[in-house]
BAKOLMAR-857182 format. One record per residue (C-alpha): residue number from 0; x, y, z. Coordinates in Angstrom, 3 decimals. Each point is the difference from the previous one (the first is absolute). Layout:
BEGIN
R resi        u        v        w
R  NUM        X        Y        Z
...
***
This chain:
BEGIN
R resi        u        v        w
R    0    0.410   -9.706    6.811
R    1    0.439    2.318    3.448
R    2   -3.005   -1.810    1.257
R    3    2.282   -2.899    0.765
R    4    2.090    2.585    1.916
R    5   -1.879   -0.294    2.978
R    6    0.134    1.145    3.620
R    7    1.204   -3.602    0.577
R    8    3.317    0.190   -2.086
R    9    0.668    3.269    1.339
R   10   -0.025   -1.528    3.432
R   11    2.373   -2.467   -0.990
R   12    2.210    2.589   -1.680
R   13   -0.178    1.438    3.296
R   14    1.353   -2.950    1.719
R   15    2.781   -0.707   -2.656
R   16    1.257    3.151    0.297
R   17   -0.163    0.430    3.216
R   18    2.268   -3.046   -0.039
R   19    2.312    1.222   -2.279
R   20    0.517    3.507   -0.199
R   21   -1.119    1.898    3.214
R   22    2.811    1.847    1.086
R   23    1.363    0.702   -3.292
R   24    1.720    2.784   -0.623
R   25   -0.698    1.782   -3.230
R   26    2.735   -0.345   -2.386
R   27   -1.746    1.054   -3.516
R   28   -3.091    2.086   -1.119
R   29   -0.424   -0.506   -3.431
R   30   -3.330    1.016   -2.348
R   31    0.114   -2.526   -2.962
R   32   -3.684    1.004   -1.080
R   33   -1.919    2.780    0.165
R   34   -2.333   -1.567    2.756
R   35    2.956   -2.711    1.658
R   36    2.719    0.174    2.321
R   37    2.542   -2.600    0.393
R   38    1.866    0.029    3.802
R   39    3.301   -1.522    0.503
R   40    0.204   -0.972    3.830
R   41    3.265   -1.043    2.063
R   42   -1.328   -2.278    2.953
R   43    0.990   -2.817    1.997
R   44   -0.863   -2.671   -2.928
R   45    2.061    2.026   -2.394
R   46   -0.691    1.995   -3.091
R   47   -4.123    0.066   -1.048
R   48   -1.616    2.358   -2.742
R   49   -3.849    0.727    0.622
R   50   -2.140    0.859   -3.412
R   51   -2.657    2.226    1.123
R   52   -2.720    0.881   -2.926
R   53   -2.941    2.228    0.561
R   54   -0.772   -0.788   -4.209
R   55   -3.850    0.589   -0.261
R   56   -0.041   -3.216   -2.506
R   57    2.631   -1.400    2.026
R   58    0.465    0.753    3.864
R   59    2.679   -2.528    1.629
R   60    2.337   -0.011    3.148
R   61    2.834   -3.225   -0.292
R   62    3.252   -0.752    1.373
R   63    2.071   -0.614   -3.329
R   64    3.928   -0.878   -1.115
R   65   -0.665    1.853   -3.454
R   66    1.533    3.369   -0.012
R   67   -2.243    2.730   -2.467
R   68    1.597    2.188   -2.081
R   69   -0.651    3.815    1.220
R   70   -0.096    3.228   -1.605
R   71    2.927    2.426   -0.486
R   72   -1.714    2.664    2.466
R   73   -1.783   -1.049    2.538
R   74   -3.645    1.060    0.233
R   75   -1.268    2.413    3.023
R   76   -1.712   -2.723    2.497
R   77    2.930   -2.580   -0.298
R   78    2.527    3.560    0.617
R   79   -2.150    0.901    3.251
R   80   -0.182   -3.405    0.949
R   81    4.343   -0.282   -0.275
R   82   -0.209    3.631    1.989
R   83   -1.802   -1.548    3.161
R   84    0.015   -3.940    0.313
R   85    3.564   -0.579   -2.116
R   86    1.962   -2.161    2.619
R   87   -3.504   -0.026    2.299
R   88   -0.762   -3.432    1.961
R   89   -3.357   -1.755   -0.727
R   90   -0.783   -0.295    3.949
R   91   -3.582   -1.160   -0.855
R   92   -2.061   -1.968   -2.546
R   93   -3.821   -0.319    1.128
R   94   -3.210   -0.631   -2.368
R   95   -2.823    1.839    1.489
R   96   -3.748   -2.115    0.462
R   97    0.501   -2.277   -3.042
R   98    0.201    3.258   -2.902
R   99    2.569   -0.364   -2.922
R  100    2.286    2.199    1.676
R  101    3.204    0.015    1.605
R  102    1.637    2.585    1.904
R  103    3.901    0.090    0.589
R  104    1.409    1.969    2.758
R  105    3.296    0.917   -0.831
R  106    1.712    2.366    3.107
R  107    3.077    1.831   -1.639
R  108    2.131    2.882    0.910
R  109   -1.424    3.622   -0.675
R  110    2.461    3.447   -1.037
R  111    0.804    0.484    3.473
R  112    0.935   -3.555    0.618
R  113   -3.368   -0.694    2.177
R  114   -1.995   -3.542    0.014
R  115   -3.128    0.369   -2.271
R  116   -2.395   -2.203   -1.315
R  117   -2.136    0.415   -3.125
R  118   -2.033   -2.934   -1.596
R  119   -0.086   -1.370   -3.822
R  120   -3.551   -1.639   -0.490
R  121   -0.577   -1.745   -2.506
R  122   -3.938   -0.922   -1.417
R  123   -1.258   -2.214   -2.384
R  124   -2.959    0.782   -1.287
R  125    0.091   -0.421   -4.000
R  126   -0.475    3.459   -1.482
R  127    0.021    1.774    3.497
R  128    3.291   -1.431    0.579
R  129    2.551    2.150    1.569
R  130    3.151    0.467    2.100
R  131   -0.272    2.753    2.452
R  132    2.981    1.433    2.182
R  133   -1.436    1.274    3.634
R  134    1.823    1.679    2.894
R  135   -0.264   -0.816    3.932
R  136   -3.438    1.928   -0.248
R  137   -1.483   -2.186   -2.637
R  138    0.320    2.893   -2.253
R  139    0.537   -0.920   -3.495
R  140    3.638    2.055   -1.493
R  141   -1.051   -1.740   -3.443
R  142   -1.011   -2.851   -2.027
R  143    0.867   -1.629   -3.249
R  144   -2.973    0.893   -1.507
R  145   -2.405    3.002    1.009
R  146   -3.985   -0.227    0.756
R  147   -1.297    3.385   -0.135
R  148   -3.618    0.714    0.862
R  149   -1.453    0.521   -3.271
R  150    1.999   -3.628   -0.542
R  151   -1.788   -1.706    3.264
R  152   -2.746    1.061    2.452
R  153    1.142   -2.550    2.556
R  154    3.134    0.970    0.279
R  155    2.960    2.790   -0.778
R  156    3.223   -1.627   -0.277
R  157    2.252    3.050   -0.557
R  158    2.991    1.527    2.622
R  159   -1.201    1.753    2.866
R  160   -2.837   -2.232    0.609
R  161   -1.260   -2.679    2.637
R  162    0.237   -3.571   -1.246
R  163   -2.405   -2.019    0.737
R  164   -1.741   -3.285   -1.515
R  165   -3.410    0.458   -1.386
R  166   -2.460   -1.994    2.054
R  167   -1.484   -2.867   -2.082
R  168   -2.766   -0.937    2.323
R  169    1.829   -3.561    0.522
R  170    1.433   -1.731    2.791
R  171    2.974   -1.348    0.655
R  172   -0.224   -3.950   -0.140
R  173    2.555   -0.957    2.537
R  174   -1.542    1.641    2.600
R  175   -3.611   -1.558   -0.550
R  176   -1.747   -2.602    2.136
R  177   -2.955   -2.626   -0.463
R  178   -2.728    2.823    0.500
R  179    1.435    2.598   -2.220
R  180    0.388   -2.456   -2.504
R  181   -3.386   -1.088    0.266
R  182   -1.293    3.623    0.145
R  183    2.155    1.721   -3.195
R  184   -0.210   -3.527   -2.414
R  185   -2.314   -2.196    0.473
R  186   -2.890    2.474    0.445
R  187    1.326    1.618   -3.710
R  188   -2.533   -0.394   -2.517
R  189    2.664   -1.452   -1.947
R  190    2.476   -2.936   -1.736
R  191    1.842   -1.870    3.170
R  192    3.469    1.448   -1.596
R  193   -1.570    3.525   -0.823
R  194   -1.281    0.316    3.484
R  195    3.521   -0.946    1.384
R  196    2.062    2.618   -2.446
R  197   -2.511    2.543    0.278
R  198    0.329   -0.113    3.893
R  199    3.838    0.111    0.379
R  200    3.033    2.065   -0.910
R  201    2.644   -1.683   -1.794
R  202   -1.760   -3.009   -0.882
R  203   -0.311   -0.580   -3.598
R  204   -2.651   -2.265   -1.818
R  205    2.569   -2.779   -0.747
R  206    0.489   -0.526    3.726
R  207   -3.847    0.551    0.644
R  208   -0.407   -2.549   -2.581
R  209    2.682   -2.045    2.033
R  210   -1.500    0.523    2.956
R  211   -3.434   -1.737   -1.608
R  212    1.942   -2.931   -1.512
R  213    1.763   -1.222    3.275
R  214   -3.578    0.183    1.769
R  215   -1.330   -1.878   -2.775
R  216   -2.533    2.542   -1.221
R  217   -0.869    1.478   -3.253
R  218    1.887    3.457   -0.201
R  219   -3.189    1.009   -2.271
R  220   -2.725   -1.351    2.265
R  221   -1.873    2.727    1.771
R  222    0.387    0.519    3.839
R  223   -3.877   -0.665    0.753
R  224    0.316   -3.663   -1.631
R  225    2.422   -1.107    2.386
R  226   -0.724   -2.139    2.827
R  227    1.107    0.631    3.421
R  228    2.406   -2.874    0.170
R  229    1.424    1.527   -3.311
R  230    0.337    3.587    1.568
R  231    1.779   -1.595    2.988
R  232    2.689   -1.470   -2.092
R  233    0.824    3.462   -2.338
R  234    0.201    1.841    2.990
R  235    2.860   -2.971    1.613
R  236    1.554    0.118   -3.600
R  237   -0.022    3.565   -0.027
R  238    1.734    0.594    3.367
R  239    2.478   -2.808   -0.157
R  240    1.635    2.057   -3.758
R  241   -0.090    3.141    2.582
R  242    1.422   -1.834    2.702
R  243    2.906   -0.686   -2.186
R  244    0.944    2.980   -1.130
R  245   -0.467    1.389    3.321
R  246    2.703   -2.637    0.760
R  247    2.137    1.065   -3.001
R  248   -0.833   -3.599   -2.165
R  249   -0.175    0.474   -3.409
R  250    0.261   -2.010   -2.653
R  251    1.388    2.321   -3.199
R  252   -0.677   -1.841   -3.734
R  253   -1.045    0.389   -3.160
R  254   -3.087   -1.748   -2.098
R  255    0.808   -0.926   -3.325
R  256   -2.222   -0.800   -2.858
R  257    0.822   -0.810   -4.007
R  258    3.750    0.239    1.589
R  259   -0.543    3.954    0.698
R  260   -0.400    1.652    2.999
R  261   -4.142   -0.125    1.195
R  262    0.207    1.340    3.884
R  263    1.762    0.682    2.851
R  264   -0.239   -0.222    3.624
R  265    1.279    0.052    3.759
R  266   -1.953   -2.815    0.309
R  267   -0.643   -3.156   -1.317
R  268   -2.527   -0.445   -2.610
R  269   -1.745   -3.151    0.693
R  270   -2.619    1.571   -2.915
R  271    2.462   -0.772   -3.064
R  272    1.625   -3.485    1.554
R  273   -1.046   -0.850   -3.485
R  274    2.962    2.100   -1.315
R  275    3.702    0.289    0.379
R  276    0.205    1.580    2.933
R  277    4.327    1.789    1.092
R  278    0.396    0.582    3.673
R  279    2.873    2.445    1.027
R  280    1.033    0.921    3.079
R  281    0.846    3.274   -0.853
R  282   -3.293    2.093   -0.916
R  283    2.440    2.575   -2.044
R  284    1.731   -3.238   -1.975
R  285   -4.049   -0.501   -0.945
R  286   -1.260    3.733   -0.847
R  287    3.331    0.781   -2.261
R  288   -0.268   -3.520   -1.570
R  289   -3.493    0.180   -0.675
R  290   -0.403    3.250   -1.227
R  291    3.315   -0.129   -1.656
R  292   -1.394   -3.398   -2.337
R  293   -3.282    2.045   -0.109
R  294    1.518    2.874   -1.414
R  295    1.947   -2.418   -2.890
R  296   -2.908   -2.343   -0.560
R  297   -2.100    3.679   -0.738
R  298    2.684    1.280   -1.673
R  299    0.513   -2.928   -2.561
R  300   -3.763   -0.426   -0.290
R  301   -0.428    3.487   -2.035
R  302    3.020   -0.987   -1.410
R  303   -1.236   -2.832   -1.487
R  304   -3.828    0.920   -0.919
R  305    0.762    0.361   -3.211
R  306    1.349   -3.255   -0.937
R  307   -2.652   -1.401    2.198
R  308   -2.607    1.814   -2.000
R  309    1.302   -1.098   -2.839
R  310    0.308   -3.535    0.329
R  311   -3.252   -0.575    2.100
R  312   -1.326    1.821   -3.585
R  313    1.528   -2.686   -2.136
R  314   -0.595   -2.682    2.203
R  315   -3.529    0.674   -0.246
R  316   -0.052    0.677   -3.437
R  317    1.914   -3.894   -0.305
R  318   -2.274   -1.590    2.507
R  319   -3.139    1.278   -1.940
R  320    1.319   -1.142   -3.451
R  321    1.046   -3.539    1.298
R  322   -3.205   -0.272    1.428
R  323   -1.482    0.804   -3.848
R  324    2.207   -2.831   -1.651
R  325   -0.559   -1.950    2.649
R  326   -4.077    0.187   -0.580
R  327    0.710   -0.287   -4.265
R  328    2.372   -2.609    0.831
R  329   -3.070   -2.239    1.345
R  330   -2.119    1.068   -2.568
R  331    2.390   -1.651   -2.869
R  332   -1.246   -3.604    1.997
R  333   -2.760   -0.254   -2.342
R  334    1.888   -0.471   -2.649
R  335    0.152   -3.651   -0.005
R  336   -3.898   -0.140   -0.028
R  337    0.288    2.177   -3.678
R  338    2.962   -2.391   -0.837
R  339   -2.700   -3.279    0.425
R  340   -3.178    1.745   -1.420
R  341    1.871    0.675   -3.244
R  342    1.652   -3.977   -0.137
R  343   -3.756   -1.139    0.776
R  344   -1.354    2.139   -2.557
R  345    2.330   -0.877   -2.473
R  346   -0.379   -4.161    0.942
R  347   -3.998    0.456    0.039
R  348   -1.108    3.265   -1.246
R  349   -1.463   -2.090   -3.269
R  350   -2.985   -1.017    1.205
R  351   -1.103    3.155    1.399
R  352   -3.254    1.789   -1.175
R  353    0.300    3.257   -1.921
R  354   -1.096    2.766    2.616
R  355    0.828   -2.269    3.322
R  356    0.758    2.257    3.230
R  357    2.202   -2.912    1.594
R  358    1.497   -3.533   -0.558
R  359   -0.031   -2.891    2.527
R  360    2.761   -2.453   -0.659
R  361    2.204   -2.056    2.275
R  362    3.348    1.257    1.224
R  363    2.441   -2.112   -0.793
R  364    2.618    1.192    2.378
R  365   -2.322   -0.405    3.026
R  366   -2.471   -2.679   -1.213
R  367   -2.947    2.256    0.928
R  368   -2.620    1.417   -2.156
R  369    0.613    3.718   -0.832
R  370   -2.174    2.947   -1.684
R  371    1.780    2.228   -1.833
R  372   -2.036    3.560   -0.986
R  373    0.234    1.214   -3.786
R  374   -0.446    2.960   -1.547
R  375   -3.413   -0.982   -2.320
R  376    1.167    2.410   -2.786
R  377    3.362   -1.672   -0.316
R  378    0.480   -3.689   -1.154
R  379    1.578   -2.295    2.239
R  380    3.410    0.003   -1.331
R  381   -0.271    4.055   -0.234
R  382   -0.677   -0.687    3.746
R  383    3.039   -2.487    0.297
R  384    2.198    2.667   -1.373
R  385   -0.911    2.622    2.414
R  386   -0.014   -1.896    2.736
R  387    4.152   -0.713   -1.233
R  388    0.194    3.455   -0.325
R  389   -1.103    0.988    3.561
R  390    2.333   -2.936    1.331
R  391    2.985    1.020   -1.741
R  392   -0.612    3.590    1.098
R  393   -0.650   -1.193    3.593
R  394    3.440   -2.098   -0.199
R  395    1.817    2.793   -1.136
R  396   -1.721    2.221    2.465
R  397    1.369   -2.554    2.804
R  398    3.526   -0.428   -1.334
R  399    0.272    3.934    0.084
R  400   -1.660    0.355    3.254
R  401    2.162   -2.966    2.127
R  402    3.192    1.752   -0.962
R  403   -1.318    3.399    0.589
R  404   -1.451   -0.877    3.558
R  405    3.256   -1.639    0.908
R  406    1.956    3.385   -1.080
R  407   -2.877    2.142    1.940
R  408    0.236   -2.274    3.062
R  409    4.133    0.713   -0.174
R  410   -0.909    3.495   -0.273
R  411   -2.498    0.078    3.516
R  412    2.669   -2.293    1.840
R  413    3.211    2.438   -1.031
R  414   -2.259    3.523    1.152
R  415   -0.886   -2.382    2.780
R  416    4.065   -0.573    0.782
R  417    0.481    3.629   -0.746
R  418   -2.605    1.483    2.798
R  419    0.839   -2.503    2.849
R  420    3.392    1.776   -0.901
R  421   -0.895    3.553    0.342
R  422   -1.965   -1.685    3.322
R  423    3.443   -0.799    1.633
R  424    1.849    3.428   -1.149
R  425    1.809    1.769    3.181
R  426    2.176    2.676   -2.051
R  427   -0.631    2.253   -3.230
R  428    3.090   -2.365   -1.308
R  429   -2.101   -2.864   -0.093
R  430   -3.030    1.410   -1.941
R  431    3.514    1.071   -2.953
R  432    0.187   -3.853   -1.564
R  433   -4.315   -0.145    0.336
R  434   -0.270    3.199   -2.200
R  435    2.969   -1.447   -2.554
R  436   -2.289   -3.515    0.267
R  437   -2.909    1.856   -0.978
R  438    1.445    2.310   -2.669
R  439    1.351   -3.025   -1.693
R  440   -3.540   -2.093   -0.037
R  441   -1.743    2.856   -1.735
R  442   -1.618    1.534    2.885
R  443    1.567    3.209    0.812
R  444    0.897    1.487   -3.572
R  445    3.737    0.667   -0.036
R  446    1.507    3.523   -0.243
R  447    2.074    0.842   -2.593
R  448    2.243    2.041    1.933
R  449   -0.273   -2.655    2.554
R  450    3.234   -1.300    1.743
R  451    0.460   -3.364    1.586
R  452    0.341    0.517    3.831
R  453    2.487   -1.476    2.013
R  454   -1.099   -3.078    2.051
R  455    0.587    0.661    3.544
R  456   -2.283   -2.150    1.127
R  457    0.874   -3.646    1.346
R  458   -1.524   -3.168    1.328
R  459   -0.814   -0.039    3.921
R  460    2.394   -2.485    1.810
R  461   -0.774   -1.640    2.958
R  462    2.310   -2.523    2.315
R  463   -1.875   -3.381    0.874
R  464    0.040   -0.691    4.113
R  465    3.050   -3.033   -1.268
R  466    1.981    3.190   -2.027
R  467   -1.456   -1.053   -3.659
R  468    0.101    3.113   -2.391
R  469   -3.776    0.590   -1.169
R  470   -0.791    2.228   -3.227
R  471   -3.360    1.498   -0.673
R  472   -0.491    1.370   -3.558
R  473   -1.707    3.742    0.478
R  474   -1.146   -0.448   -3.845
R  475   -0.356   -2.324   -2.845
R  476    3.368    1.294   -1.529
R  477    1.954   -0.748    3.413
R  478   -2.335   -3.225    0.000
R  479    1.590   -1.191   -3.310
R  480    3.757    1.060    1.363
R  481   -0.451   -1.828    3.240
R  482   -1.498   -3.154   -1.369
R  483    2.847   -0.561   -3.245
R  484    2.626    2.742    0.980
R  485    0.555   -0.470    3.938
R  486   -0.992   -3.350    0.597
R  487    1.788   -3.436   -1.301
R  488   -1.287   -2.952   -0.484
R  489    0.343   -1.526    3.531
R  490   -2.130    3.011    1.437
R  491   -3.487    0.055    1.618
R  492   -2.414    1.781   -1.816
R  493   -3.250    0.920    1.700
R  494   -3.855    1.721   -1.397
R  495   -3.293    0.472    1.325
R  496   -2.250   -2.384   -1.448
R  497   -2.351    0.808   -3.203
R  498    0.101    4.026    1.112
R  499    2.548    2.801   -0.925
R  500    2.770    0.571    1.967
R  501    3.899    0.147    0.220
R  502    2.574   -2.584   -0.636
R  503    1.815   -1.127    3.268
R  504    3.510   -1.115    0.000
R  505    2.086   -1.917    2.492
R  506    3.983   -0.265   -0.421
R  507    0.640   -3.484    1.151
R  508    3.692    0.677   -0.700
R  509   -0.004   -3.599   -0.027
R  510   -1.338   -1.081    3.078
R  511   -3.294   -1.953    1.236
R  512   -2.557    2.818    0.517
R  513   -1.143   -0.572    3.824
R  514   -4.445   -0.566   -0.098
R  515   -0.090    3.656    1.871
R  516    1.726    1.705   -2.701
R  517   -2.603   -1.987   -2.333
R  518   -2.768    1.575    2.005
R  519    1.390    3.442    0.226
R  520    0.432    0.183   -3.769
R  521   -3.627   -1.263   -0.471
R  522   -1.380    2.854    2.159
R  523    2.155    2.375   -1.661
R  524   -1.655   -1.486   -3.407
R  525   -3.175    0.418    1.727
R  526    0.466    3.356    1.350
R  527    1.429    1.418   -3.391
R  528   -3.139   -1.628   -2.010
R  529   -3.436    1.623   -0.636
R  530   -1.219   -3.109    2.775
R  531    1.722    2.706    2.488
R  532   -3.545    0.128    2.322
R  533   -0.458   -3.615   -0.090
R  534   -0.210   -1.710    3.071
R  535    1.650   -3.061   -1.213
R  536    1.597   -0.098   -3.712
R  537    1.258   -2.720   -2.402
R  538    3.775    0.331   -0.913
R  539    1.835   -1.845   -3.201
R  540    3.848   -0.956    0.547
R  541    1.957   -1.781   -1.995
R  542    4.153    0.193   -0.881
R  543    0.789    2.604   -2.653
R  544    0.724   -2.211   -2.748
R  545   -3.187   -1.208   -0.387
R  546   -1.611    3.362   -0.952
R  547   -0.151    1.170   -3.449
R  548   -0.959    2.231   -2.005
R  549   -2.571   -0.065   -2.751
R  550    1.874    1.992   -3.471
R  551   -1.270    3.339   -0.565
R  552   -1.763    0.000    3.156
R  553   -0.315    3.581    2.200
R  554    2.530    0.305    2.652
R  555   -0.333   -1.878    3.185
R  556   -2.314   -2.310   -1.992
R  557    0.969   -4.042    1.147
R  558   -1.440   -3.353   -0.280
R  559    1.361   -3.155    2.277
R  560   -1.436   -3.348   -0.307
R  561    1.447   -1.650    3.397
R  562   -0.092    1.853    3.464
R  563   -0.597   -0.038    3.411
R  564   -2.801    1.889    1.813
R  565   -0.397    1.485    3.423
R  566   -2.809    1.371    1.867
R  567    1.087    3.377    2.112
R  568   -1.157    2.823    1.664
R  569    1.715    3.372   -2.096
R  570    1.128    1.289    3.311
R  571    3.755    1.246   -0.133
R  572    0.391    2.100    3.468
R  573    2.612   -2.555    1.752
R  574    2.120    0.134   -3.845
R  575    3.268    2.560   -0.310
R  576   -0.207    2.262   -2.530
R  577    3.675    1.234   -1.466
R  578   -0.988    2.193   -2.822
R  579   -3.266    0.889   -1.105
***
């Protein structure tokens, strides 16, 4: 995900901290990780910490509040670093032509008690990421991680060197006018956002593609199809997004999608206005946040694979047998038919010729004339008793079969229940009571040794806009709890309708629920429901004591007979959220 660190969220870095901590004085160098470094800085707007990460999966530069545990000894760069810049003042904070890099001037006090100044850069450049320490000279004293030769043949990054960047062939974007533009894009052989990426430093293709979508043009369409009216407009488009950064605007936020973290940008993505878009006004608030719920929602992902594996397995095992009762199900219908033949042949099978392939004779259930087919080498009441036979096989076939499609149908809608579940995890807690759910129902086989974990996990709880408690079972166990433990009688109860999802509780502690708090509940519902990407959903509410449960039923499993419904959209942003 670097890509979406771009040359255009480095520039508003820039500007933030610019704002906030130029003229810092360096309180703290600390080395967390082997490729990080986490500065505490004294300034006029108080105490801030800056995370710097030169991580080749993970490169990242944030202001942050959260203080990093650091090793016992400190390593070599963070002790040279303490040696030369410890108490320094950042004097200067400058991005140079667009690149993912920002240099720090920091002007400290050398042995002798002289003014020097020596610069920490820091680049961002996925696996080339780095953070080099350089003297007055632009000589580098060392980095955090060293590029020899044999390592790079663009460039040494090792003490004793030059720094310099390594050319890219691109140009910087803020600086271009009509005719460059014209001359370096729209002559490219190439998509409209490809040309536009291709062309410029620090512009990634999410903002190319923005670029594209505020013009009105198709980011995929090649340059060469576009008209000249069209060209006009993604050059205006173009200039106006450089324009504002030139002028400092930015407009910090992050893209959701499934209720996870999609994108993020400096600018606003008019490309996913289809989404839940979270604006920010601090572009560090946004990069820690995002790749902070990236990082969990990864993290509980392989945590979870394999119960996901393993009910998607039995849920298409269940589906596919369902399906096959379903199908024998319809084929006990012609059982009737045998039920008739063998009355008519009984009633009339008399008169019937020795050797006769069929019988006509009137129906008289229907009135109509019939023809029933015969067996030649049976006579007709040998006929008449296996066509008995095959209905009383067909009726026990169908007796069996609508009690066993009923239990398979259970079966599909509890794995159902149990995956939107493991859909809405957040912590390894959470996925404890799914593994005890599935152990129980057969499909994880239980360990001897096996010992019952401790439940740590608990419902979410959100406040309503009016101050109404709202609970949001995380499983079917904490579904069941909520629903007949929590709530009394005089409670809300709210549920996606016909689709799996969570059981949502509102304390009325009495009172006359306000028709916001009915709304937020219902997009809660939503939100918490497999309907989670619908545009618009349909939520069931009803009070508490009209839901019951069916005896011997899985957990979570309800039925209700007289309730409400709501149409919402599953969107939750504007909600509080006390505990998740």
């Amino acid at each position: 995900m670097t890509l979406a660190f771009d040359g255009v969220v480095i520039a508003n870095l820039v500007t933030e901290l610019n704002q906030t901590v130029l003229n810092a004085r360096i309180y703290k160098i600390a080395q967390p990780e082997k490729d990080a470094l986490l500065l505490t800085l004294k300034g006029t707007v108080g105490q801030k910490r800056l995370f710097l990460s030169a991580s080749a999966s993970l490169p990242l530069i944030y202001l942050t509040d959260t203080n990093k545990p650091s090793p016992m000894t400190a390593p070599n760069f963070c002790m040279l670093l303490r040696k030369h810049i410890a108490n320094g003042r950042i004097v200067k904070i400058w991005q140079p032509d667009m690149e993912r890099i920002i240099h720090f001037e920091i002007e400290h006090l050398d042995d002798l008690g002289d003014v020097r100044k020596k610069t920490l850069t820091v680049e961002i450049m996925g696996k080339h990421s780095n953070l080099i320490f350089t003297d007055e000279k632009g000589m580098i004293i060392d980095s955090i991680k060293h590029v020899s030769a044999q390592v790079s043949s663009v460039r040494e990054v090792l003490p004793g060197r030059t720094y310099f960047i390594p050319a890219q062939g691109k140009k910087n974007p803020l600086l271009s006018d009509e005719a460059e533009f014209r001359s370096l894009v729209l002559d490219r052989p190439q998509t409209a956002a490809k040309a536009i990426y291709t062309a410029y430093t620090g512009i990634s293709p999410c903002v190319a593609n923005e670029v594209c979508c505020r013009a009105g043009i198709d980011a995929d369409a090649p340059v060469a199809s576009l008209g000249e009216e069209e060209k006009v407009h993604l050059y205006h488009h173009f200039a106006w997004m450089m324009q504002d950064i030139r002028d400092g605007v930015f407009a910090p936020n992050i893209v959701y999608q499934d209720g996870h973290p999609m994108e993020f940008a400096s600018v606003r993505l008019t490309q996913y206005a289809h989404l839940t878009c979270e604006e920010d006004s601090s572009v560090s608030h946004v990069l820690e946040h995002f790749y902070a719920a990236r990082d969990t929602y990864t993290r509980i992902r392989q945590k979870s694979a394999d119960l996901r594996k393993i009910v998607s397995t039995a849920l298409e095992r269940s589906h596919k047998k369902y399906q096959l009762q379903l199908k024998q199900l319809q084929d006990t219908k012609k059982r009737e038919k045998y039920k008739v033949y063998g009355e008519l042949l009984t009633t009339y099978g008399y008169h019937v010729k020795e050797g006769a392939k069929s019988m006509e004779a009137l129906n008289y259930y229907t009135n109509e004339p019939i023809t029933v087919p015969l067996d030649p080498q049976l006579s007709p009441m040998e006929n008449a008793k296996k066509y008995f036979e095959k209905y009383s096989k067909l009726k026990r076939t169908h007796e069996a079969l609508t009690a066993l499609t009923v239990e398979t149908k259970a079966q599909v809608e509890h794995l159902e229940s149990i995956a939107a579940s493991l859909q809405i995890a957040l912590k390894e807690d959470d996925l404890v009571q799914i593994r005890q759910e599935l152990v129980e129902y057969g499909y994880i086989r239980r360990k001897g040794h096996e010992k019952k974990l401790k439940v740590k996990s608990l419902p979410f709880h959100y406040r309503s806009s009016d101050g109404f408690d709202i609970y949001i079972g995380k499983n079917n166990y904490q579904n069941e709890e909520l629903t007949f433990k929590l709530a009394n009688g005089g409670d809300w109860w709210f549920h996606a309708k016909k689709i799996p999802g969570s059981h949502v509780i509102v304390k009325t502690e009495g009172k006359e629920l306000p028709d916001r708090t009915f709304e937020e509940a219902a997009m809660l519902a939503g939100y918490y429901s497999q309907g989670r990407d619908a545009k618009k959903l349909e939520i069931d509410y009803l009070q508490r004591k009209n839901v019951k449960k069916p005896n011997g039923s899985a957990p979570g499993f309800v039925v209700y007979y007289t309730n409400y419904s709501m149409t919402v959209r599953p969107d939750i942003s504007g909600i509080e959220c006390i505990s998740d």
